[in-house]
SELOVO-482445 format. One line per field, with one value per atom (N, C-alpha, C): residue number from 0; residue in one letter; atom name; y, z, x. Coordinates in nm, 3 decimals. Example, Ala and Ser with C-alpha at 12.3 -4.5 7.8 and 13.67 -1.06 7.14 Angstrom:
# residues 2
nr 0/0/0/1/1/1
rest a/a/a/s/s/s
atom N/CA/C/N/CA/C
c2 -0.569/-0.450/-0.330/-0.225/-0.106/0.003
c3 0.780/0.780/0.780/0.708/0.714/0.787
c1 1.319/1.230/1.320/1.285/1.367/1.290
END
This chain:
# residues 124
nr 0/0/0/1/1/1/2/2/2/3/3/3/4/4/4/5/5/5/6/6/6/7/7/7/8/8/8/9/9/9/10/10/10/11/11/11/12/12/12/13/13/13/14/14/14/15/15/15/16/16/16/17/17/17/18/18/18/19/19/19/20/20/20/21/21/21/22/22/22/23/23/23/24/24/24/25/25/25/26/26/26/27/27/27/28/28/28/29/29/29/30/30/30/31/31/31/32/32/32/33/33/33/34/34/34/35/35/35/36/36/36/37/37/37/38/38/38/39/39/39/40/40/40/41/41/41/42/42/42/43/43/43/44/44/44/45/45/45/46/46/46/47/47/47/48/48/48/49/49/49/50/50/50/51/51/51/52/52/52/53/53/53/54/54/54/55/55/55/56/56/56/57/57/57/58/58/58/59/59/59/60/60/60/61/61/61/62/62/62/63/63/63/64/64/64/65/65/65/66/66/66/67/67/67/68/68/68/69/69/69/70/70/70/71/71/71/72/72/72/73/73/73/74/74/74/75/75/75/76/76/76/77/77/77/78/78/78/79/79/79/80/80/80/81/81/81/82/82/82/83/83/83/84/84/84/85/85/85/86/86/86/87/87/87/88/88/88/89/89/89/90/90/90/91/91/91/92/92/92/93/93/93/94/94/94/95/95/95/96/96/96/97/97/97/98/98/98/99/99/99/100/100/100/101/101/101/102/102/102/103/103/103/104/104/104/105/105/105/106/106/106/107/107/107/108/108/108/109/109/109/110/110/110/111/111/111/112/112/112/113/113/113/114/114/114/115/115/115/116/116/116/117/117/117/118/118/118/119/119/119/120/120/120/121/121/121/122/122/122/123/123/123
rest x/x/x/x/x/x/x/x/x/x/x/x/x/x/x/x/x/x/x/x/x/x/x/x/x/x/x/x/x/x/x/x/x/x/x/x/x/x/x/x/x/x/x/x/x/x/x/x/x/x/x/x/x/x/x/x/x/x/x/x/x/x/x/x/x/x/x/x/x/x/x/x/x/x/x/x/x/x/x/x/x/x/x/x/x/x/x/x/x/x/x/x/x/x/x/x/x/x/x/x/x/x/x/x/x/x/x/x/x/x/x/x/x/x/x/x/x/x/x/x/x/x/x/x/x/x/x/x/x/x/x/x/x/x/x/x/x/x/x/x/x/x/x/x/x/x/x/x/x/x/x/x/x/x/x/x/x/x/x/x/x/x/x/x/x/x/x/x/x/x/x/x/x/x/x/x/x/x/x/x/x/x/x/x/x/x/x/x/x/x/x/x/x/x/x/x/x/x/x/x/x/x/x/x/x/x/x/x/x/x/x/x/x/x/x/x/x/x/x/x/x/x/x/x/x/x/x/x/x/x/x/x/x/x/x/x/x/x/x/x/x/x/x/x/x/x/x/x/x/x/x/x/x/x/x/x/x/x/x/x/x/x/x/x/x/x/x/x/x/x/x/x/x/x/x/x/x/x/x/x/x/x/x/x/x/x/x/x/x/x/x/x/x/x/x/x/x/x/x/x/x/x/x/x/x/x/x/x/x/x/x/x/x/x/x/x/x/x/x/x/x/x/x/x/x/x/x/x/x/x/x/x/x/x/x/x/x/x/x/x/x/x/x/x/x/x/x/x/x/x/x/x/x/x/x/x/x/x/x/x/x/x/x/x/x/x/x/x/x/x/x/x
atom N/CA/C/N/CA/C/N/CA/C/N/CA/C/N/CA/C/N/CA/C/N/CA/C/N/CA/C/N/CA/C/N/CA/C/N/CA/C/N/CA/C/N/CA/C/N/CA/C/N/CA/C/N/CA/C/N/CA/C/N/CA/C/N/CA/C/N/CA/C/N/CA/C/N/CA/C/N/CA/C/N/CA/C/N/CA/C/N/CA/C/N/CA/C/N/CA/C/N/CA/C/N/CA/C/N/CA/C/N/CA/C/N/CA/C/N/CA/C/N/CA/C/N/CA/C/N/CA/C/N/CA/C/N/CA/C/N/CA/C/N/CA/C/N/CA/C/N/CA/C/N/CA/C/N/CA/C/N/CA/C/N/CA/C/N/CA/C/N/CA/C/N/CA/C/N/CA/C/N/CA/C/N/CA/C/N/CA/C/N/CA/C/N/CA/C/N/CA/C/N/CA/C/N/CA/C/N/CA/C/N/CA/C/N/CA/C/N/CA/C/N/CA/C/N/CA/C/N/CA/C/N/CA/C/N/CA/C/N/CA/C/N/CA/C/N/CA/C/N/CA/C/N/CA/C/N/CA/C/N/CA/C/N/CA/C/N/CA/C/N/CA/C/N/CA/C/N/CA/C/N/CA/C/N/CA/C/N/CA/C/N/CA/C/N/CA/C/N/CA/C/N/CA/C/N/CA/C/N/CA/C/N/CA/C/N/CA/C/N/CA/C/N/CA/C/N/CA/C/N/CA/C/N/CA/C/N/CA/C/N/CA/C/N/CA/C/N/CA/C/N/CA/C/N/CA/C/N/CA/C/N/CA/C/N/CA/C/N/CA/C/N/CA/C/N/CA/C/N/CA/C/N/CA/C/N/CA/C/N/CA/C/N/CA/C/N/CA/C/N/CA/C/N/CA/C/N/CA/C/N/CA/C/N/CA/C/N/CA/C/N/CA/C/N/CA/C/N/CA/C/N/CA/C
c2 -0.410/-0.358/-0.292/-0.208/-0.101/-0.015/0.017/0.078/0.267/0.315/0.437/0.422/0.517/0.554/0.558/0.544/0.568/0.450/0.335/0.191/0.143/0.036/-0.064/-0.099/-0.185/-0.242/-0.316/-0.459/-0.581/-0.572/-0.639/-0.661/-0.644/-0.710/-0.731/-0.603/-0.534/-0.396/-0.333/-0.287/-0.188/-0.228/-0.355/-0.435/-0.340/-0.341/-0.322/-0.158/-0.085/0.024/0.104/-0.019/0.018/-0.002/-0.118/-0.146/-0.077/-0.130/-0.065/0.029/0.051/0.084/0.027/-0.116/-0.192/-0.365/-0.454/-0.560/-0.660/-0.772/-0.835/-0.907/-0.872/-0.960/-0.846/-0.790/-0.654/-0.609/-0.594/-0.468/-0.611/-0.753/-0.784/-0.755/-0.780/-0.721/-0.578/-0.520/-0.399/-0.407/-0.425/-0.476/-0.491/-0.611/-0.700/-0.589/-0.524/-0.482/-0.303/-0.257/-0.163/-0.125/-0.118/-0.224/-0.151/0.013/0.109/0.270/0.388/0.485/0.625/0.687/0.842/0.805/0.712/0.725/0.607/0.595/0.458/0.342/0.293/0.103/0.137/0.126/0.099/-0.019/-0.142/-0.209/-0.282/-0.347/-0.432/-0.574/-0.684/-0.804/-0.821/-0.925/-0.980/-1.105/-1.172/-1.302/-1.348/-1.395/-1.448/-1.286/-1.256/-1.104/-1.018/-0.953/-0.810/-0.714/-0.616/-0.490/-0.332/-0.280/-0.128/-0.038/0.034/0.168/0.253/0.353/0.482/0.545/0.577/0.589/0.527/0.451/0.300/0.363/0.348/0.296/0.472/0.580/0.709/0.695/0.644/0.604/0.505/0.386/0.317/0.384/0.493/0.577/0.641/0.706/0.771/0.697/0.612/0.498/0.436/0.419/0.421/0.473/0.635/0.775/0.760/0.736/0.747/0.614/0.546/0.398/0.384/0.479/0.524/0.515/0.371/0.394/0.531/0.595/0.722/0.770/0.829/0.897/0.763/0.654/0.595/0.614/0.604/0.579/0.449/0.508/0.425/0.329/0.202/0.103/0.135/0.062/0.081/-0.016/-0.055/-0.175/-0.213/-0.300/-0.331/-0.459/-0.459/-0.551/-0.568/-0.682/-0.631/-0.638/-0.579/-0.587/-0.708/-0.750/-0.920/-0.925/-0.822/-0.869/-0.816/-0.876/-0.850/-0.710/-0.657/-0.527/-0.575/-0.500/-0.522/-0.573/-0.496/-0.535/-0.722/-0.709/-0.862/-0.949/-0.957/-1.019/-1.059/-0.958/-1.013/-1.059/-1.049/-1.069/-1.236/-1.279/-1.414/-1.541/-1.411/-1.474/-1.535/-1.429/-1.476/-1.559/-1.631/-1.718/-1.829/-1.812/-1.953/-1.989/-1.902/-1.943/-1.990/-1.932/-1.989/-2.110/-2.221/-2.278/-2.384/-2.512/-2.632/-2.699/-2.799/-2.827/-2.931/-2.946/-3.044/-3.154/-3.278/-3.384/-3.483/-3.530/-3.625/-3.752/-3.741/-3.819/-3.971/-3.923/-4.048/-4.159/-4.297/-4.393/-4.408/-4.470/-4.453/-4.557/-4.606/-4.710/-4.809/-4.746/-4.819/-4.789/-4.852/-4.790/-4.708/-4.619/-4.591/-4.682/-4.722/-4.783/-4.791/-4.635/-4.656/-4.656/-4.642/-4.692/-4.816/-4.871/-5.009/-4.953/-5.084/-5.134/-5.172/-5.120/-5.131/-5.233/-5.313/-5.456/-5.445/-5.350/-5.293/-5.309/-5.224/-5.261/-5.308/-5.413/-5.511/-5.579/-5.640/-5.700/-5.859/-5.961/-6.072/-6.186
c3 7.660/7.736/7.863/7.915/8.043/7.984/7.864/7.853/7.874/7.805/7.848/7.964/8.023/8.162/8.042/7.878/7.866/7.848/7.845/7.801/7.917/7.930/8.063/8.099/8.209/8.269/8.329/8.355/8.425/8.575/8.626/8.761/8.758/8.700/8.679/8.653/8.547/8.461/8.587/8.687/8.804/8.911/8.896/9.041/8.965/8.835/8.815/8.785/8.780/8.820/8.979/9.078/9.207/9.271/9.185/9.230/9.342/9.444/9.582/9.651/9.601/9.676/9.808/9.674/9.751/9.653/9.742/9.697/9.650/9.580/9.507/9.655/9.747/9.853/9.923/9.938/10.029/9.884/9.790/9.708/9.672/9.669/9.665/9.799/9.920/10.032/10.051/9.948/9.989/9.885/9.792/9.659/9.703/9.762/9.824/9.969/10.048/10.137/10.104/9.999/9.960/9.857/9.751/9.597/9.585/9.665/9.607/9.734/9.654/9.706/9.584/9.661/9.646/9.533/9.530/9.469/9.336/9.327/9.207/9.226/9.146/9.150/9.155/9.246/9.249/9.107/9.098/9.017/8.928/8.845/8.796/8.789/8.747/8.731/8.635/8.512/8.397/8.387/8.434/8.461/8.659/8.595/8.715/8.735/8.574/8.571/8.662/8.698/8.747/8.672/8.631/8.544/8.581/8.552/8.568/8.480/8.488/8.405/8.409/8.334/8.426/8.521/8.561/8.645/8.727/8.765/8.855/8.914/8.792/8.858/8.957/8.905/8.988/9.117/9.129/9.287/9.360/9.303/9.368/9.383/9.361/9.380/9.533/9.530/9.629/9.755/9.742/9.840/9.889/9.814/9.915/10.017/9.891/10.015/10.130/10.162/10.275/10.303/10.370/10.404/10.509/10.560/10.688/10.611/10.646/10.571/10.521/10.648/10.653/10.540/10.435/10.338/10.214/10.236/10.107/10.117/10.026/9.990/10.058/10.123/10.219/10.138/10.228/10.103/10.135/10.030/10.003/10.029/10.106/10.180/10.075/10.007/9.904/9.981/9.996/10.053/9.980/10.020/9.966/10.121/10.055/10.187/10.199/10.366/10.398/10.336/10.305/10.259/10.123/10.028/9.900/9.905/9.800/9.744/9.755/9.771/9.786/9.599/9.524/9.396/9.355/9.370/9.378/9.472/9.581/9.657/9.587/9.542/9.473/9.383/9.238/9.157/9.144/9.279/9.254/9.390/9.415/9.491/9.378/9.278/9.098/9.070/9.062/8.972/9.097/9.198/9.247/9.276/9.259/9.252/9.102/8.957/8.880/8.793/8.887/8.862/8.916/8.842/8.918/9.043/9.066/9.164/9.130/9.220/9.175/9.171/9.077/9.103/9.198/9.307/9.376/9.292/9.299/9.223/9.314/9.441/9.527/9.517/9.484/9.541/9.688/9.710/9.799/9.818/9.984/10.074/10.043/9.970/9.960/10.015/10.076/10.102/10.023/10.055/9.966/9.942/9.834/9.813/9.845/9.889/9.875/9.991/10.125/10.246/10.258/10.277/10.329/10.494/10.558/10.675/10.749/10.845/10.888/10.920/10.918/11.009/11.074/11.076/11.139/11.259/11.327/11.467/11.512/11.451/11.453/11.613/11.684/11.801/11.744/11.785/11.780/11.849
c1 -24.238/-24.350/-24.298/-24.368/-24.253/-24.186/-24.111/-24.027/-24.031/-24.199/-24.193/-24.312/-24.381/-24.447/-24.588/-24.590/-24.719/-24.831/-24.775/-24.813/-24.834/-24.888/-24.924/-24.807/-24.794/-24.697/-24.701/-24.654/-24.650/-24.586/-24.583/-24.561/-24.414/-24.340/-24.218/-24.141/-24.199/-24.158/-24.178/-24.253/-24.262/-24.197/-24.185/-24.034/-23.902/-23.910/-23.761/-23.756/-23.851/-23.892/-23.802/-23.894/-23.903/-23.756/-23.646/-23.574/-23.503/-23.485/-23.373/-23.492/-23.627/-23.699/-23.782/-23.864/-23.945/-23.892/-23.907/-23.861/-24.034/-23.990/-24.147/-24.215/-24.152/-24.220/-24.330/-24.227/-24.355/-24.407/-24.379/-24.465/-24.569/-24.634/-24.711/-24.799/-24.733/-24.789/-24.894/-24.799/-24.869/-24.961/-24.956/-25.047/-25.191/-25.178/-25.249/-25.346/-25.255/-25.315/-25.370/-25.340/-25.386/-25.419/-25.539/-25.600/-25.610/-25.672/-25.715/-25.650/-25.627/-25.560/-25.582/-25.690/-25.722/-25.821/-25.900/-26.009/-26.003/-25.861/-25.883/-25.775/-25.798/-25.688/-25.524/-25.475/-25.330/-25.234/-25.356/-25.299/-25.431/-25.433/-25.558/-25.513/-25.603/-25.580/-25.629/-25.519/-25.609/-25.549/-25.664/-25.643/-25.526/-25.427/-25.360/-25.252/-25.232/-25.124/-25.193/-25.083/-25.074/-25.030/-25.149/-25.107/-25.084/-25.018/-25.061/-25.046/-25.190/-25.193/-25.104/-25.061/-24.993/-25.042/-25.189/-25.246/-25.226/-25.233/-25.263/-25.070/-24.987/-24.840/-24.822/-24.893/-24.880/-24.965/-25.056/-25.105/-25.018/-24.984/-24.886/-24.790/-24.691/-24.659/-24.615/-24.759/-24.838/-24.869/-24.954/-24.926/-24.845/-24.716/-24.603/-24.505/-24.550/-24.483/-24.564/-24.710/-24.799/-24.837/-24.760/-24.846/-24.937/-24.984/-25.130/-25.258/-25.321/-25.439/-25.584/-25.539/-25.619/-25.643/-25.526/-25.533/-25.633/-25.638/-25.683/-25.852/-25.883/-26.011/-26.086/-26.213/-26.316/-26.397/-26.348/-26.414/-26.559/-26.612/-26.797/-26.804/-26.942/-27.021/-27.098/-27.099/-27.191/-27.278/-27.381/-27.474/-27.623/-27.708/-27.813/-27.941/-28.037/-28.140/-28.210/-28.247/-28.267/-28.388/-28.465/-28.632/-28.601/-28.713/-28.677/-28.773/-28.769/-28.853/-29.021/-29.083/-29.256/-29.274/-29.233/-29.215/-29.190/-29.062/-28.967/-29.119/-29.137/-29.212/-29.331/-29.396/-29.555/-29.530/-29.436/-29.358/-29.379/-29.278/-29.205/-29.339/-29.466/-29.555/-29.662/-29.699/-29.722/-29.671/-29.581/-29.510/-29.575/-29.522/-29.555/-29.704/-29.794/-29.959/-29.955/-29.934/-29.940/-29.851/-29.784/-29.714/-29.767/-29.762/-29.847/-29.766/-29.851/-29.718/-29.648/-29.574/-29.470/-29.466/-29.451/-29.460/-29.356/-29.395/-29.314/-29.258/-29.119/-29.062/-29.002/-29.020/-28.952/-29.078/-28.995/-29.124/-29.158/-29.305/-29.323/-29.301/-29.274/-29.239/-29.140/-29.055/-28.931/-28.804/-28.677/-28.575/-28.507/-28.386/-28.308/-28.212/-28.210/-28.094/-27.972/-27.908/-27.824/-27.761/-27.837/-27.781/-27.793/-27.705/-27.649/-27.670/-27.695/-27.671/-27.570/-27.466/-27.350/-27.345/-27.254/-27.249/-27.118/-27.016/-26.869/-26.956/-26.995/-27.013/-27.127/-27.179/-27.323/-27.299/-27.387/-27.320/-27.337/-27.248/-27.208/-27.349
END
């Protein structure tokens, strides 16, 4: 696996690639600190492996001639909005008018069991 530039490639196969370039300590570093460069994945993950496309191994590439984040690609803010949709809202306001209520399952006027009473620092 590695042997031509058209097949995937392991982590290992592109260390020995990179040899006398970049060593496995920084090129996880940089791995790690730059996932994505000119619009797609430097590397992928399957599972715990580290893979790369030929694609992928030609941006890593690239990203190493230019290590100034400037040139990479702007991450996207993925968030969602604090109020739900007017939709979502009446939606899940339906469900809870037609849903009975709930039955109380605690007995009443009993302890919980399962606090015990300290007697470590009880006074004498």
């Amino acid at each position: 696996m590695g042997e031509t530039p058209d097949d995937t490639m392991t982590f290992q196969d592109v260390l020995v690639r990179l040899k006398g370039r970049i060593g496995r300590t920084k090129l996880r570093e940089h791995l790690s600190r730059v996932r994505e460069f000119h619009g797609g994945p430097t590397h992928r993950r399957w599972g715990s492996r580290i893979i790369f496309y030929p694609a992928d191994y030609s941006r890593l590439l690239l990203s190493l001639e230019c290590p100034s984040k400037s040139t990479s690609a702007p991450i996207q803010k993925r968030s969602m909005s604090v109020e739900p949709s007017k939709d979502r809202a009446f939606t899940k306001a339906q469900e809870l008018l037609t849903q009975g209520r709930r039955k109380s399952t605690a007995p009443n006027g009993r302890q919980n069991s399962g606090k015990k009473a300290s007697t470590a620092n009880a006074p004498l």
